[in-house]
C-alpha positions as CSV (number, residue, x, y, z in Angstrom):
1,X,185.0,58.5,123.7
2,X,185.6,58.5,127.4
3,X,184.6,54.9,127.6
4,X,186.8,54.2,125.0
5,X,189.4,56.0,126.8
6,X,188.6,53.7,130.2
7,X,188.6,50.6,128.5
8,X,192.2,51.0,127.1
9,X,193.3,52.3,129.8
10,X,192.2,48.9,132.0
11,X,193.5,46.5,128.9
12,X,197.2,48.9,129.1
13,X,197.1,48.5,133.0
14,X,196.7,44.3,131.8
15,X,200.1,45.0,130.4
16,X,201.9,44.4,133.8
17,X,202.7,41.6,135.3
18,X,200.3,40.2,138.0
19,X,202.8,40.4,141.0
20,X,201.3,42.6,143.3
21,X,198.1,40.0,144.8
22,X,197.2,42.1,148.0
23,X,194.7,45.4,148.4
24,X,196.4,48.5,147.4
25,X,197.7,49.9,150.7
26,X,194.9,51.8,152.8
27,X,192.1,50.6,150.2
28,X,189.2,48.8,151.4
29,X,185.8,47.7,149.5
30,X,182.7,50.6,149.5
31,X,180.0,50.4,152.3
32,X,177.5,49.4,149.6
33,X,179.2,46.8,148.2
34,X,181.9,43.5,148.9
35,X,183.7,42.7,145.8
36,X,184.1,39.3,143.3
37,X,185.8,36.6,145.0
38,X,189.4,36.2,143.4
39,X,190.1,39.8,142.8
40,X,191.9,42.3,144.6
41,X,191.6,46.1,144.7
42,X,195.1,47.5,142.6
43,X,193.6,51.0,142.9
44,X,191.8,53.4,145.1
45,X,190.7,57.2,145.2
46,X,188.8,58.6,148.0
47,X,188.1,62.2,147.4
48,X,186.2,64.3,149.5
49,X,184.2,66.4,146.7
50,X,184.2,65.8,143.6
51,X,181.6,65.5,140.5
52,X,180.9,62.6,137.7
53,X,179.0,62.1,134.5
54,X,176.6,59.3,135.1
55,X,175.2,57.6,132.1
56,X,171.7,57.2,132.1
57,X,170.4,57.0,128.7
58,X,171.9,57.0,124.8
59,X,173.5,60.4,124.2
60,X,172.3,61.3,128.1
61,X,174.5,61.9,131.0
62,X,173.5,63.1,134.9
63,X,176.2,64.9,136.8
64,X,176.3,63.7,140.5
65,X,178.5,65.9,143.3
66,X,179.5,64.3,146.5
67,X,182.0,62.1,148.0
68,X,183.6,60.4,145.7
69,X,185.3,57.0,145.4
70,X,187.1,55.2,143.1
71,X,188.1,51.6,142.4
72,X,189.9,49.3,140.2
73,X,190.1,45.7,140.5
74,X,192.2,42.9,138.9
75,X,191.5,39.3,139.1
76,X,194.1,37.6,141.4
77,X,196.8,35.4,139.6
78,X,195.1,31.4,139.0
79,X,191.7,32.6,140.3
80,X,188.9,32.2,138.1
81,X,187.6,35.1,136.2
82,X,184.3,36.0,136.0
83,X,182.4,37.6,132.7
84,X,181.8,41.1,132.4
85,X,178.1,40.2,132.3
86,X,178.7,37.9,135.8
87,X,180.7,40.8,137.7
88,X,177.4,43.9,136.6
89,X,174.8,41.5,137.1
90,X,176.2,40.6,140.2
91,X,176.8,44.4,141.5
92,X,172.8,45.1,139.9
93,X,171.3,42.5,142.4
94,X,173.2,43.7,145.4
95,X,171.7,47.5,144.8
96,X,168.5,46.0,144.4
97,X,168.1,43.8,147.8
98,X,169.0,47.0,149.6
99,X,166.4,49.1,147.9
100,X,168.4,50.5,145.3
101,X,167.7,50.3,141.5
102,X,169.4,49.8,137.9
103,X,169.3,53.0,136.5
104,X,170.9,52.1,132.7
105,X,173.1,49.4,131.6
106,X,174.6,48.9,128.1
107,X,177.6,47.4,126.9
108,X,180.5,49.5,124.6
109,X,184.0,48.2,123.0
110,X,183.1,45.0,124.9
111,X,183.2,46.3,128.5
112,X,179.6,46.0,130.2
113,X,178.4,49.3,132.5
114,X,176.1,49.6,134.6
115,X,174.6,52.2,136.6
116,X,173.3,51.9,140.0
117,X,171.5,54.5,142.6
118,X,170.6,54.4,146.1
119,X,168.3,56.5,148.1
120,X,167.9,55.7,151.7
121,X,168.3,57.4,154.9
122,X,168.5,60.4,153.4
123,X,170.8,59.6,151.6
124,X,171.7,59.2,147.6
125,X,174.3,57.6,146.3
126,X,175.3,56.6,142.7
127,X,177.5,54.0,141.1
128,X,178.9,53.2,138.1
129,X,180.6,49.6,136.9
130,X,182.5,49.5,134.1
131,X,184.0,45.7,133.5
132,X,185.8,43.8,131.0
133,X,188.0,40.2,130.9
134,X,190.2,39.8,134.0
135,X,189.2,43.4,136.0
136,X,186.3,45.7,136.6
137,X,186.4,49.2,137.6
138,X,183.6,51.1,140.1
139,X,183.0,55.0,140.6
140,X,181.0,56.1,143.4
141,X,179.4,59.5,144.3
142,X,178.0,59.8,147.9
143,X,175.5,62.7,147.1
144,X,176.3,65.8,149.1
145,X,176.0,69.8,148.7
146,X,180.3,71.1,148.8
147,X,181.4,72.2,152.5
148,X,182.5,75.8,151.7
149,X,185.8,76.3,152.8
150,X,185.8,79.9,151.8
151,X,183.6,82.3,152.6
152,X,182.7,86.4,151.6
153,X,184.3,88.4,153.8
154,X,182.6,91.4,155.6
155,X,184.2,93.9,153.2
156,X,183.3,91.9,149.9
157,X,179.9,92.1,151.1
158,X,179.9,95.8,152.1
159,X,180.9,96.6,148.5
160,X,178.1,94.2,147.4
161,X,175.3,96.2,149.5
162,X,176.7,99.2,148.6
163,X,176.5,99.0,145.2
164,X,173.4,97.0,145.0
165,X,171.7,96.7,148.3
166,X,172.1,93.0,149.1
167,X,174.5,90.5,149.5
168,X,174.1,87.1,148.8
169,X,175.5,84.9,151.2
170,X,176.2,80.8,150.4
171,X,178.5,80.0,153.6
172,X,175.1,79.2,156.0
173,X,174.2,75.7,156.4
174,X,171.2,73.7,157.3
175,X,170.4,70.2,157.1
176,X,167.6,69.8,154.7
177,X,164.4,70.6,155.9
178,X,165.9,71.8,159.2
179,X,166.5,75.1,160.5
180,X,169.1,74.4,162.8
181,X,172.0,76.1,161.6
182,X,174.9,73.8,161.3
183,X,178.7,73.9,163.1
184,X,180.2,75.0,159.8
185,X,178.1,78.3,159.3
186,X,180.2,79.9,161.8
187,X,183.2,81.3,160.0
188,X,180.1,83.2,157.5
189,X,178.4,84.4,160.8
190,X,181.6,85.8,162.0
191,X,181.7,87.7,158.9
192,X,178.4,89.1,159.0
193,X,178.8,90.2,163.1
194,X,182.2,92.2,161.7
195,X,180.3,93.8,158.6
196,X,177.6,94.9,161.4
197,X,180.3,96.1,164.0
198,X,182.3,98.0,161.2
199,X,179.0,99.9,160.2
200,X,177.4,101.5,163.1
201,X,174.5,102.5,160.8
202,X,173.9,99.1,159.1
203,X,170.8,97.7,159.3
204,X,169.8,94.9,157.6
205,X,167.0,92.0,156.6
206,X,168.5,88.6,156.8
207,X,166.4,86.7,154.1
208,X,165.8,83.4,153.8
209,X,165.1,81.5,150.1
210,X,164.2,78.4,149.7
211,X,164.1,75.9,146.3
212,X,160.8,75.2,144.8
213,X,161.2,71.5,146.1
214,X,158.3,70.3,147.8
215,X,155.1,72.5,149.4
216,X,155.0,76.1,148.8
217,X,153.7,77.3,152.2
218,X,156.3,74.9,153.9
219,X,159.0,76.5,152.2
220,X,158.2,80.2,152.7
221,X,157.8,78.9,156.6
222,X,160.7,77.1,156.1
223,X,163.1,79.9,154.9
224,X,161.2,82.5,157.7
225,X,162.1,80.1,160.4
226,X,166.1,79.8,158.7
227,X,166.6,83.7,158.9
228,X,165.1,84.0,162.7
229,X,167.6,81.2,163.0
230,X,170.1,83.4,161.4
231,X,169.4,86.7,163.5
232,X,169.2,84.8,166.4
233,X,172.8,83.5,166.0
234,X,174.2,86.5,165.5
235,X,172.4,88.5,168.5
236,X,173.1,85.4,171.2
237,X,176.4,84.6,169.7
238,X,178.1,87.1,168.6
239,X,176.7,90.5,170.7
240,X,174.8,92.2,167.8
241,X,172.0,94.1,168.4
242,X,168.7,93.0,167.9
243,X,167.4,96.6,166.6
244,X,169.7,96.1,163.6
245,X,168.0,93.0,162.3
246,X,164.8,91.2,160.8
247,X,163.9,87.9,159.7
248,X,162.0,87.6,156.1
249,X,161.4,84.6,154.6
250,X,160.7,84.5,150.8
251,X,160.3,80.7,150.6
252,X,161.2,80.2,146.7
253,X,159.4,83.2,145.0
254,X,162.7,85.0,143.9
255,X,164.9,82.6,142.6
256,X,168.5,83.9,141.3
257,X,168.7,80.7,138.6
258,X,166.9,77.7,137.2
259,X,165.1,75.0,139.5
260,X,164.8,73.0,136.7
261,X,168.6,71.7,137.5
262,X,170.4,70.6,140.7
263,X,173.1,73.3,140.0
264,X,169.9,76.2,140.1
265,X,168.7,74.9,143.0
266,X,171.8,75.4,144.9
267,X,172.2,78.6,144.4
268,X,168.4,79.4,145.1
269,X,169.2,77.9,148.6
270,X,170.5,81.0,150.2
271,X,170.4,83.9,152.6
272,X,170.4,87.1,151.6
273,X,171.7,90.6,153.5
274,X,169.4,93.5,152.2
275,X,169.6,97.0,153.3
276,X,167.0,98.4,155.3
C-alpha cells in the first residue's frame, strides 16, 4: 500500500507544469551518489534522525535509524528520459563499484525499487530507489545510534535506586568498540556527580553492559574498561570521591531485552548505577 501511495503521489506531483528547471534551493545530490543527466532535484529532506522501512524481501521489511535524506527528482523540460529500469540499474552499479551491494529489487504498479547498502569505514548506509516515467525518487538512512538530547535527571534516578536499587542510565556514549567516553556524555555525567553530591551516603557500582556482538571475553573487558572510564570521569571531572565508586563490567550476561534485534541491542548497551 505505501508503494502505491508513493507512486501516485510522484504521477499527482506530474500534474504541474515543468517550470521550475533548477535544484530546489539548498538541495544538493547525496555523497554516494551523482544523479541522471537531464533531471533536477524538485525536492529535498535532510533530517537529522529519523527511521525507514527498507524492503528486503516479499512481505519482509528492515527498519534502518540514522541520518536521513530524502530526494525527488524530475526530468528537466526537452531532456531525454530515461526508463525506470535505466535510472535503478544505473544507481545498482554505482553501489556496487564502491563496495556496496543490491540488497532486493522488484518492480510494483510500474515503478522499479531497488535497494542498496553500504558498509565501509565504519559506516552503514542504506538506500532505497523508487522510479517511474519522467522522475525517480531516493531515501537514504546514514546508519547511526540517536544523540540523546534528554537525559535522567539525578532525582529521576534517585527514585529509580530507591525503589529498585539501580538506575539505568542511556545518556553515556562510546564509539563502538572504544572506551573513550564521548563529548556528548557530559550533561548524564553531570547528573550522576549531583545525585552523588545530594546523597552524602551514596555509594554506588557504575556497571558496564555490553551487546552479545562479537567475542565474549572482549566484551566483558570491554564494558569493565567503559565503567573505569565512567568512574574516572566523574572523580577527575567533576570532584567525586573515589571511595564512593567501583567499576564492574558484566560484558553481555544480563541483558534487559532481545539481541536478536537492533532495537534489543540498544538498550543492552548501557551503564547501570547500582547500590552498594
Amino acid at each position: 500500500m505505501k508503494k502505491f501511495i508513493a507512486y501516485f503521489l510522484l504521477l499527482f506531483a506530474g500534474i504541474i507544469p515543468l517550470i521550475a528547471q533548477d535544484d530546489a534551493e539548498g538541495s544538493k545530490d547525496p555523497v554516494l551518489f551523482t544523479r541522471m543527466p537531464g533531471y533536477y532535484i524538485s525536492r529535498c529532506d535532510d533530517i537529522q534522525f529519523d527511521r525507514f522501512e527498507f524492503t528486503v524481501g516479499p512481505g519482509k521489511t528492515q527498519a534502518v535509524e540514522g541520518h536521513s535524506l530524502f530526494y525527488i527528482y524530475w526530468i528537466k523540460e526537452n531532456a531525454q528520459p530515461a526508463s525506470p529500469l535505466q535510472i535503478t540499474r544505473n544507481y545498482t552499479n554505482a553501489i556496487k563499484n564502491i563496495g556496496g551491494q543490491l540488497v532486493y529489487q522488484f518492480e510494483d504498479g510500474g515503478a522499479q525499487y531497488v535497494i542498496l547498502k553500504l558498509v565501509k569505514g565504519g559506516k552503514e548506509t542504506w538506500a532505497q530507489m523508487e522510479a517511474v516515467t519522467n522522475s525517480y525518487t531516493l531515501n537514504i538512512i546514514e546508519k547511526e545510534a540517536m544523540s540523546q538530547d534528554v537525559v535522567a535527571d539525578a532525582s529521576s534516578m534517585a527514585n529509580s535506586i530507591r525503589e529498585s536499587g539501580k538506575v539505568a542510565v542511556y545518556g553515556i556514549y562510546f564509539d563502538t568498540g572504544k572506551s573513550v567516553l564521548k563529548p556528548e556524555s557530559q550533561p548524564t555525567l553531570e547528573q550522576i556527580s549531583k545525585l552523588l553530591k545530594e546523597d552524602a551516603n551514596l555509594k554506588l557500582y557504575v556497571v558496564g553492559h555490553t551487546d552479545n556482538t562479537g567475542v565474549f571475553d572482549a566484551n566483558i573487558k570491554l564494558s569493565m574498561e567503559r565503567a573505569t572510564s565512567v568512574v574516572n570521569a566523574l572523580v577527575s571531572e567533576f570532584s567525586v570521591s573515589s571511595s564512593l565508586l567501583k567499576a564492574c563490567g558484566n560484558g553481555p550476561t544480563s541483558p534487559v531485552a532481545t539481541n536478536d534485534t537492533e532495537e534489543g541491542r540498544a538498550l543492552n548497551r548501557r551503564v547501570e548505577l547500582v547500590k552498594q
